[in-house]
C-alpha angles and dihedrals in degrees: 000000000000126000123229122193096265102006133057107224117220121202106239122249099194137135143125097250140020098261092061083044092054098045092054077052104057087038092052091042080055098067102031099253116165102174126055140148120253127218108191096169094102098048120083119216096274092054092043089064094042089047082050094060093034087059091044082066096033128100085255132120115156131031100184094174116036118178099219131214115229092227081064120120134235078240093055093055091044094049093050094039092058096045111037106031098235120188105190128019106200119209126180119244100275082057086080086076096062091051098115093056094052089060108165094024104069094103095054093049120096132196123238121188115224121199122296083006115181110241119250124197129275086243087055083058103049099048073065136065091260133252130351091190112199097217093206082052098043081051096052090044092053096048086052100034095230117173093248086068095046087039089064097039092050080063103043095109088067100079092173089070099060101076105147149004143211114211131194132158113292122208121208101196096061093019097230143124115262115217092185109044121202100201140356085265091072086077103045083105083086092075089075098045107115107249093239096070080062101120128194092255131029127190133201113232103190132133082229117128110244097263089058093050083058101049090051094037089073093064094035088056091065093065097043 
């Protein structure tokens, strides 16, 4: 965890398998970290249980952002809600059509544009918490004007609706979000994002190890 000026930085849990989990764990337990984010896109039903019991012995206490799956249960939400006090689960655009399953739950889910996202209606965002913008993905929109770019900025005015962010690395030559960055140059697009897309919690969405979060955090920070 790392405070910018305006945004709290979460470390990032992610991974495709529970190896990769457990080793962001170890790493996190090392240096006495007990708040992280928590990417779960990547893990079917059977390695989301394991990674739960692999947190409830974990140096973790609190997940305040979890990217959800939309496979994921009621029961799920309501698992990670209680014991990890989240504050906003983030679902891609396609997530709007679970909804009703997710019943308790609409106001703490918040909407991140993929590339090349269709665009929902104002009304879509606002059954919902509000946005989770991806900022490498916000960067990419805005070089190639796509409506998901005019469709948040059409809505820029309404503060309340920018809650939260996921950040990775960003690379101008081939305008595209970087899951595995290679330096802390690899954020320094974060010097252009408006400042109204700044959410309450960020968190960092990269394959790095943690040692390596940390190492860019330092520089991400100057821009939150």
């Amino acid at each position: 965890m790392k405070q910018g000026k305006k945004t709290e930085l979460l470390f990032g849990i992610t991974g495709a398998s529970i190896l990769e989990i457990s080793h962001k764990l170890k790493e996190l337990k090392r240096r006495k970290i007990s708040k992280a984010g928590l990417f779960l896109t990547r893990l079917n039903k059977e390695c989301r249980k394991k990674t739960y019991k692999l947190l409830e012995y974990s140096s973790i206490k609190s997940i305040p952002l979890v990217h959800i799956r939309n496979d994921m249960t009621l029961d799920e939400l309501k698992y990670l809600n209680d014991t990890f006090k989240v504050q906003f689960f983030t679902i891609h655009v396609n997530g709007l059509n679970y909804l009703p399953k997710w019943k308790g739950f609409h106001k703490k889910l918040y909407l991140e544009f993929c590339m090349n996202s269709s665009v929902p209606s104002a009304s879509s965002i606002r059954a919902i918490g509000g946005f989770c913008i991806d900022l490498a993905h916000y960067k990419r929109s805005e070089r190639i004007r796509s409506g998901d770019y005019y469709f948040v900025n059409r809505l820029k005015n309404d503060k309340g609706l920018f809650a939260c962010n996921h950040i990775s690395g960003y690379s101008y030559r081939e305008n595209r979000d970087l899951h595995n960055a290679g330096s802390s140059t690899d954020f320094e697009y974060l010097k252009e994002i408006p400042e109204f897309l700044l959410g309450k919690v960020a968190a960092l969405e990269v394959n790095n190890t943690i040692r390596e979060q940390v190492r860019f955090a330092k520089q991400i920070c100057n821009y939150l």
